[in-house]
Structures are given as structure tokens and as C-alpha cells.
SERO-4910 file (N, C-alpha, C, O; in steps of 0.05 Angstrom, whole numbers):
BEGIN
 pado doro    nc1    nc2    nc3   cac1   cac2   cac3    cc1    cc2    cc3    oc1    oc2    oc3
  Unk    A    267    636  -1027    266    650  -1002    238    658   -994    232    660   -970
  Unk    A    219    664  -1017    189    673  -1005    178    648   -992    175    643   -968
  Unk    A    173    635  -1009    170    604  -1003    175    600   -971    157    596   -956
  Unk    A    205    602   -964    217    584   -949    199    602   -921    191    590   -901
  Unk    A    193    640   -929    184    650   -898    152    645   -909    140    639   -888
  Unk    A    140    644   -923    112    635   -922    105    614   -906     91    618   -886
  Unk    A    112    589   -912    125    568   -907    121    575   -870    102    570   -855
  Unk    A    148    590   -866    149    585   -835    130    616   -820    134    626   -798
  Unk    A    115    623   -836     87    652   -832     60    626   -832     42    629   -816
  Unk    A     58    604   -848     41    589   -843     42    566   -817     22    558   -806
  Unk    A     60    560   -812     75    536   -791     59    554   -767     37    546   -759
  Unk    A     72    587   -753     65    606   -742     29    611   -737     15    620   -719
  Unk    A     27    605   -755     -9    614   -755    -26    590   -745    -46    591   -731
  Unk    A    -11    566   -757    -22    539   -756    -21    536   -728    -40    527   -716
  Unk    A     10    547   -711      2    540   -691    -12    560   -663    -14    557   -638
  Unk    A    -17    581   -682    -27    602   -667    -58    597   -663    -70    598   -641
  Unk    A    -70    592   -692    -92    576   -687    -99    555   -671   -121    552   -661
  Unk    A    -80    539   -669    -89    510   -655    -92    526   -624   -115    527   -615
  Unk    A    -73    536   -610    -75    545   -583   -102    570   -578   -112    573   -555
  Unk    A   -112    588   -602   -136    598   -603   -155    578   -604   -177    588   -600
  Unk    A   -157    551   -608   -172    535   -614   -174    524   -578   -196    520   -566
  Unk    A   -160    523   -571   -160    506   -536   -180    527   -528   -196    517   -512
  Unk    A   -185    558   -534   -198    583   -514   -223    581   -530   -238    582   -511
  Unk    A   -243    577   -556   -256    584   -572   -285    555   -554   -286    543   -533
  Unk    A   -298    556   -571   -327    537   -565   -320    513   -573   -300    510   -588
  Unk    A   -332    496   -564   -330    467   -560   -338    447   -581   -341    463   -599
  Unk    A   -343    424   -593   -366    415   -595   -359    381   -591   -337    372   -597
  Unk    A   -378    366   -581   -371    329   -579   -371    318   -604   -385    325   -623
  Unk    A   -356    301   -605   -354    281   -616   -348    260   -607   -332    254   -589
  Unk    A   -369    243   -626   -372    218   -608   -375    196   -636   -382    204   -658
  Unk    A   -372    181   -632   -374    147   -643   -394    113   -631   -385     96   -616
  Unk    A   -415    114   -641   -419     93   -626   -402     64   -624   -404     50   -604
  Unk    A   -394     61   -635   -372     37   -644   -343     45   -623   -328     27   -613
  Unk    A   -340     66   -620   -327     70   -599   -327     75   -571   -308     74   -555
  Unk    A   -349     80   -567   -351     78   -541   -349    102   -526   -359    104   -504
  Unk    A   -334    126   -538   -343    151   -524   -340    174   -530   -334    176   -554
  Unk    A   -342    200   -517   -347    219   -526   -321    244   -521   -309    243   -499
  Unk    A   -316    257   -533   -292    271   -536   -301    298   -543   -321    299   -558
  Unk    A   -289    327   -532   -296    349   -533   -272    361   -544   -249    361   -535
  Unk    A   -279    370   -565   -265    384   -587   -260    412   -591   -276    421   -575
  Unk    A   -249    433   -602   -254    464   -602   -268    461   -628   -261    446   -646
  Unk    A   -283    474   -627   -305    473   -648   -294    490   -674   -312    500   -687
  Unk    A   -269    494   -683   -243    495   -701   -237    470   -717   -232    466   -741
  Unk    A   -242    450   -693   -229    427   -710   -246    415   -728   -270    418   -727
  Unk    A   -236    402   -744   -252    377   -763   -255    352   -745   -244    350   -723
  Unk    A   -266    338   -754   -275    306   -748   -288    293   -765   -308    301   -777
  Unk    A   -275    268   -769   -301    253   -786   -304    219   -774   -288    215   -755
  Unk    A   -318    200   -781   -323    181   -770   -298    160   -780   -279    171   -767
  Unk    A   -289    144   -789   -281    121   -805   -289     99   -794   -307     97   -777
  Unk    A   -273     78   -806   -281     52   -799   -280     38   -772   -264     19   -770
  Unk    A   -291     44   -755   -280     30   -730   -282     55   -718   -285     47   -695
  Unk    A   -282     81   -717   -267    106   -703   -278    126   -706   -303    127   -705
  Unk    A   -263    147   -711   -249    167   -713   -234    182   -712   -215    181   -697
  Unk    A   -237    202   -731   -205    228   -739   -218    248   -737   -240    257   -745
  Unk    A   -191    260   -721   -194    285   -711   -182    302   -724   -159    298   -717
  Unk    A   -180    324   -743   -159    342   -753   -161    370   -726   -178    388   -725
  Unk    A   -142    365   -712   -128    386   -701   -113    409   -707   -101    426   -693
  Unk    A   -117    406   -729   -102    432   -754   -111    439   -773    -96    440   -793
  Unk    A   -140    445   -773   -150    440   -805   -141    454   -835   -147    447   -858
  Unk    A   -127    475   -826   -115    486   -846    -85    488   -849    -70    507   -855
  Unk    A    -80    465   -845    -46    456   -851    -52    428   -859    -70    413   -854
  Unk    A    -31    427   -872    -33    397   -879     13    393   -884     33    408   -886
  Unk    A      9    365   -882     37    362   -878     46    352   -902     70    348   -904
  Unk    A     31    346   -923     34    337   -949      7    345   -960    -13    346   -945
  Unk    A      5    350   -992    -19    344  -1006    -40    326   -997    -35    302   -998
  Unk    A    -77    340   -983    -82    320   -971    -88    312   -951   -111    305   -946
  Unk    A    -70    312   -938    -48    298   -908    -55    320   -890    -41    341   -893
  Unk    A    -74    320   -871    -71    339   -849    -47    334   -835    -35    312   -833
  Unk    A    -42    362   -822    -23    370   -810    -13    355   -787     10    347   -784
  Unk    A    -38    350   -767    -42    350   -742    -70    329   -739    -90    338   -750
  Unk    A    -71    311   -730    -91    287   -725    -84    268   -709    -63    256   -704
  Unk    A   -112    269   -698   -109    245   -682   -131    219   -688   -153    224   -699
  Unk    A   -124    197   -681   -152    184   -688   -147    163   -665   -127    156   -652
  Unk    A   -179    157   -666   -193    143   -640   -202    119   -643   -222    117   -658
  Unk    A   -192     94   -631   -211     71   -645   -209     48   -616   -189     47   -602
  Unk    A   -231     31   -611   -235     11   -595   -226    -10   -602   -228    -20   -624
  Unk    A   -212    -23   -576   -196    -52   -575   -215    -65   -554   -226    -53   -535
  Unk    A   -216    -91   -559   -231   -113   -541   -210   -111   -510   -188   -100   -507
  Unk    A   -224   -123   -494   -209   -114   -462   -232   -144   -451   -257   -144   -447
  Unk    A   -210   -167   -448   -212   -191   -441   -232   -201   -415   -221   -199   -393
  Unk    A   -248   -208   -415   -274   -214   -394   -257   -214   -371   -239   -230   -366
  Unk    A   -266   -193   -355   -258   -196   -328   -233   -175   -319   -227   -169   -296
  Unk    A   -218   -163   -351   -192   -149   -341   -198   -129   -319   -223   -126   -319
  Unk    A   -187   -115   -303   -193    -92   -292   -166    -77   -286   -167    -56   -273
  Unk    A   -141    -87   -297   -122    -72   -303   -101    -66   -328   -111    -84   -341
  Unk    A    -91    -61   -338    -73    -59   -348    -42    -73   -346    -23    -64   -333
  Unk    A    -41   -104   -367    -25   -121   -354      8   -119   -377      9   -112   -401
  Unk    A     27   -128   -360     54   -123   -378     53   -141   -408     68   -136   -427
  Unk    A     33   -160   -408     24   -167   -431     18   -147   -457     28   -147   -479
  Unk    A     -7   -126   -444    -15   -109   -456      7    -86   -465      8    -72   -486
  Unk    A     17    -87   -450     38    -60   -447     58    -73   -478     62    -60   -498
  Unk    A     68   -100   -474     91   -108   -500     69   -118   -530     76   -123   -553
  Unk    A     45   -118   -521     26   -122   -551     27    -93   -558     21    -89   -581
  Unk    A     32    -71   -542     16    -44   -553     41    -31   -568     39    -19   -589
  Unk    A     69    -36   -553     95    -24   -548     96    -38   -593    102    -24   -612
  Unk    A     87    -71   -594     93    -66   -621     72    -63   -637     74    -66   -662
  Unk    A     54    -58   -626     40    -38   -653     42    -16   -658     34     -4   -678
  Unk    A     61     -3   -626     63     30   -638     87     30   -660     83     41   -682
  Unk    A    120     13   -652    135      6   -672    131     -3   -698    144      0   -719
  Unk    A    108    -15   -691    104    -22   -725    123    -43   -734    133    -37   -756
  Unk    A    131    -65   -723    155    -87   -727    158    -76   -755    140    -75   -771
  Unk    A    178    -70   -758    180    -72   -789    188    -44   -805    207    -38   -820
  Unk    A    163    -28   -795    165     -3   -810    175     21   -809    165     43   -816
  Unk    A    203     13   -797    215     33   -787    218     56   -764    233     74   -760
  Unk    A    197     44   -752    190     66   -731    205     58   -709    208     33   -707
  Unk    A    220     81   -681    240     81   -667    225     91   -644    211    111   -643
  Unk    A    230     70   -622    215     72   -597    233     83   -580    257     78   -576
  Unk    A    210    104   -566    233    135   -555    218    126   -531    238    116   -520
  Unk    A    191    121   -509    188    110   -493    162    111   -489    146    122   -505
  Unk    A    156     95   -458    131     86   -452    128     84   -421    144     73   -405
  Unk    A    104     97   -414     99    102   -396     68     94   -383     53     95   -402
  Unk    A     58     88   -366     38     96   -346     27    115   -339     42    126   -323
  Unk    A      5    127   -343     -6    153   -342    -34    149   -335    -47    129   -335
  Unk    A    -43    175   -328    -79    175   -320    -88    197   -348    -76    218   -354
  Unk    A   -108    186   -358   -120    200   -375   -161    206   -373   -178    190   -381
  Unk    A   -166    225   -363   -192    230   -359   -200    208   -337   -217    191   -338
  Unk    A   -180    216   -318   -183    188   -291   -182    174   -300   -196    162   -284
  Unk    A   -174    154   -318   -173    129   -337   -144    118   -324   -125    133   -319
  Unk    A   -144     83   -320   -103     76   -325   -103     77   -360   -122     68   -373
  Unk    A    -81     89   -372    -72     96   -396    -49     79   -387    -42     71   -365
  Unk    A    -35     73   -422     -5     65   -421     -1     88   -446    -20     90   -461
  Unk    A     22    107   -451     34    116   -470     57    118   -479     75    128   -465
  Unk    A     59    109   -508     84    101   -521     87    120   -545     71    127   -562
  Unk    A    110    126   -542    118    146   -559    136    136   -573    155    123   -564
  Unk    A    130    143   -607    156    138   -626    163    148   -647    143    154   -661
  Unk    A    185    154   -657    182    169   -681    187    156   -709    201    136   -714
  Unk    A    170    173   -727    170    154   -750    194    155   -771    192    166   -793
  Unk    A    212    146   -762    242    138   -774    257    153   -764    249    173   -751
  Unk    A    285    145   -768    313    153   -760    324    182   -769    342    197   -761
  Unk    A    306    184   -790    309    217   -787    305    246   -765    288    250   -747
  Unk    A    324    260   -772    333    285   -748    305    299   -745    303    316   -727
  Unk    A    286    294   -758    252    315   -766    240    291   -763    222    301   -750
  Unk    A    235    267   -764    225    257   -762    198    258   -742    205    264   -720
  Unk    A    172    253   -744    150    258   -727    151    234   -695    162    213   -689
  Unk    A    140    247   -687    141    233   -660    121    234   -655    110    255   -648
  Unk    A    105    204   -656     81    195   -653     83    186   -628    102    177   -616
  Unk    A     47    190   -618     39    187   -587     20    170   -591      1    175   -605
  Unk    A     24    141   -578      3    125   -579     -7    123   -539      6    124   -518
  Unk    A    -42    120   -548    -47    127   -521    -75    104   -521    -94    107   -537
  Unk    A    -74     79   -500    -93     57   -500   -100     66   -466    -84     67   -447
  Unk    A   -134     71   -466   -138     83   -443   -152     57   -441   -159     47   -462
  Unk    A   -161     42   -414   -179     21   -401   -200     40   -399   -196     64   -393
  Unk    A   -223     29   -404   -243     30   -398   -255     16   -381   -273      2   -390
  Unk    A   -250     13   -348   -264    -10   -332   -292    -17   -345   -309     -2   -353
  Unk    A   -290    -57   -347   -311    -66   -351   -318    -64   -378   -334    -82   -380
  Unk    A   -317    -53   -399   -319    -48   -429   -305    -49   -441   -311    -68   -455
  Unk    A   -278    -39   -451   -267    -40   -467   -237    -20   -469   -243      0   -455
  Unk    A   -217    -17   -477   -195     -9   -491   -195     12   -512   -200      7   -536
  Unk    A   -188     37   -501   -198     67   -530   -168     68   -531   -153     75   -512
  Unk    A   -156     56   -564   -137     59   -576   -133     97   -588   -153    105   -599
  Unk    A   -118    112   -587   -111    140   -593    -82    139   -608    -61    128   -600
  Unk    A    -87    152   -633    -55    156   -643    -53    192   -650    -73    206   -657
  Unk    A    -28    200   -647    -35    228   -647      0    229   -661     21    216   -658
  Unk    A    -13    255   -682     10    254   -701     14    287   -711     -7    299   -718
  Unk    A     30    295   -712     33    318   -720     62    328   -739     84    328   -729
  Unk    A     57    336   -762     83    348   -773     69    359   -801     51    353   -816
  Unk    A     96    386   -799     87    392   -827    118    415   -829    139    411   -816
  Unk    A    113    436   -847    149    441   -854    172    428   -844    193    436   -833
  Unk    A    161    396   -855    188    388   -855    198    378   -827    218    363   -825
  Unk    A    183    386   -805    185    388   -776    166    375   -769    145    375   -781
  Unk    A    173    360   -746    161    344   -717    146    373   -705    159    393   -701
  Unk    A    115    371   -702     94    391   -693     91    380   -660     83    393   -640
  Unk    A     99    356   -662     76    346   -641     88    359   -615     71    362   -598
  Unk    A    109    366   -609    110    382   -582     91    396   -574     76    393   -555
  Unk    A     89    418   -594     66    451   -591     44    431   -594     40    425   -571
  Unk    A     25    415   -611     10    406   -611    -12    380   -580    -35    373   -572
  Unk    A     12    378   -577      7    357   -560    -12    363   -542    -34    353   -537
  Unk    A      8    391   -525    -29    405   -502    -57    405   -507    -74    399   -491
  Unk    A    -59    412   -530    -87    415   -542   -102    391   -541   -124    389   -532
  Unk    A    -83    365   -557    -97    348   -552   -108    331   -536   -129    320   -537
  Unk    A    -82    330   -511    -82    313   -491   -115    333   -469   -134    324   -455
  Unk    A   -108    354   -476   -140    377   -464   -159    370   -465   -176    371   -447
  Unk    A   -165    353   -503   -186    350   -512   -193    317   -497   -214    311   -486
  Unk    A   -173    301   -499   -174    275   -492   -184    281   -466   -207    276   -461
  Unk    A   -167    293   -446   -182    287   -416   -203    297   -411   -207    306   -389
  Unk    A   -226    299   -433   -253    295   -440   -269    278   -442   -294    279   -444
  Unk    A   -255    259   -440   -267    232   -451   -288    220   -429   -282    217   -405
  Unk    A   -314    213   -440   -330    200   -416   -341    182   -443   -343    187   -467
  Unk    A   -349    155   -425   -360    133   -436   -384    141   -439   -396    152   -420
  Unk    A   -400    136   -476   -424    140   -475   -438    111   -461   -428     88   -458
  Unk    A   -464    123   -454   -485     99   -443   -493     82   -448   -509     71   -432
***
């Protein structure tokens, strides 16, 4: 029973923090390999990886040993000489990489959206057929003339799907986004 309210006294803080984190100081992050620049609450973690970057949006939760809580990560897709929109092609290549053919994951939907004035497509899914299961947000913004900024945003930890409460913060931080030069 201590466990179980610690447990939901940490969940509480984690997300009390994250929404103190939307009001607190800023700082960019950016990637040259990606292409642009992203404004963060200066709370969060970030680090570079291969192609990208990760965002920890929760830095003091984690959803397993490890395993941040709350992340998003950022990475560039090629965008075909000449595209200047967003084609239903794109929309059923993206729809299965958010599914993951294969790995279980259950496509809850997909939409059309503006992201930092950007055309976005976003597909949402959760990762398995379970009642807690997380509900991942995949978000491919065009970049007229350059390129495709792939976004996956993921959140859970006690056991529980985060990404509702989480989601504002990030989508805040995303409609930040300006192409570096």
C-alpha cells in the first residue's frame, strides 16, 4: 500500500513538474542533421542520437528502469525533389510505420494538422491491445523545399498511458520549430 500511494505521489509531481516546466525558462535545441530548432523548458533533458534527437519531457520519471517517462524524439526524412505537399502516398507510408506492421501496435487515428505553420499529418496509436496501453503520437511536419521532420512522442509510466496530460507541453514545445539556416 506505501508503494502503491508513493507510486501515485510520484505520477502527481511528475506531472506537476512537467506543466511547471511549460511557465519556467527556455532553452533550443537543435540538430544539424535535422534541420531545426526546437524550444524546450529548460527542465527538460535532451541529447543528440543518431540521425536526431531525444527529448526527455519528464526527467525524473521514468516508466521502467532507465526508460524515461515521457519523450519525444526528432529525426529527418528525405521529401522528394519538387514535393510541396503532403501526398496520400505519404500519409499510408507513415500510417505503417507508426503501426509498426507487425508489432502490435493499434491504429486509433490520423489526421491533418498545422504544426508551427507547417502541413503536418498525425497518427496516433497505441502500443498494444492492452486497457493502459500507451498511446503514441507520430507527427511528420513538411518542411517546404527541404525536407520531412519525423516526431514520435511517447509517454507512460505507473502502469498508465501519460500522454494525455503530457501531450500540451509538447505539442507547445514543437510549435517552436523554425528551420535552421
Amino acid at each position: 500500500m506505501k508503494m502503491h500511494i508513493g507510486l501515485i505521489a510520484a505520477s502527481a509531481l511528475g506531472l506537476a513538474a512537467l506543466s511547471e516546466a511549460q511557465a519556467q525558462a527556455t532553452k533550443a535545441v537543435e540538430h544539424a542533421n535535422v534541420g531545426v530548432r526546437i524550444t524546450v523548458p529548460a527542465a527538460w533533458d535532451w541529447s543528440e542520437r543518431p540521425g536526431g534527437i531525444a527529448v526527455n519531457c519528464a526527467p525524473k520519471i521514468e516508466s521502467r528502469p532507465g526508460m524515461p517517462g515521457c519523450y519525444f524524439v526528432v529525426q529527418k526524412s528525405r521529401l522528394a525533389a519538387g514535393q510541396a505537399a503532403i501526398t496520400d502516398a505519404d500519409r499510408a507510408k507513415w500510417k505503417g510505420w507508426a503501426v509498426g506492421e507487425g508489432l502490435g501496435r493499434v491504429f486509433v487515428s490520423a489526421k491533418d494538422v498545422k504544426l508551427a505553420g507547417y502541413d503536418a499529418h498525425e497518427i496516433l496509436v497505441r502500443e498494444g491491445k492492452e486497457r493502459n496501453a500507451a498511446l503514441t503520437m507520430r507527427l511528420v511536419v513538411l518542411i517546404p523545399d527541404r525536407h520531412f521532420v519525423d516526431v514520435m512522442h511517447y509517454a507512460w509510466w505507473d502502469d498508465a498511458d501519460q500522454s494525455a496530460a503530457t501531450r500540451p507541453a509538447v505539442r507547445a514545445a514543437l510549435e517552436t520549430m523554425k528551420p535552421l539556416k
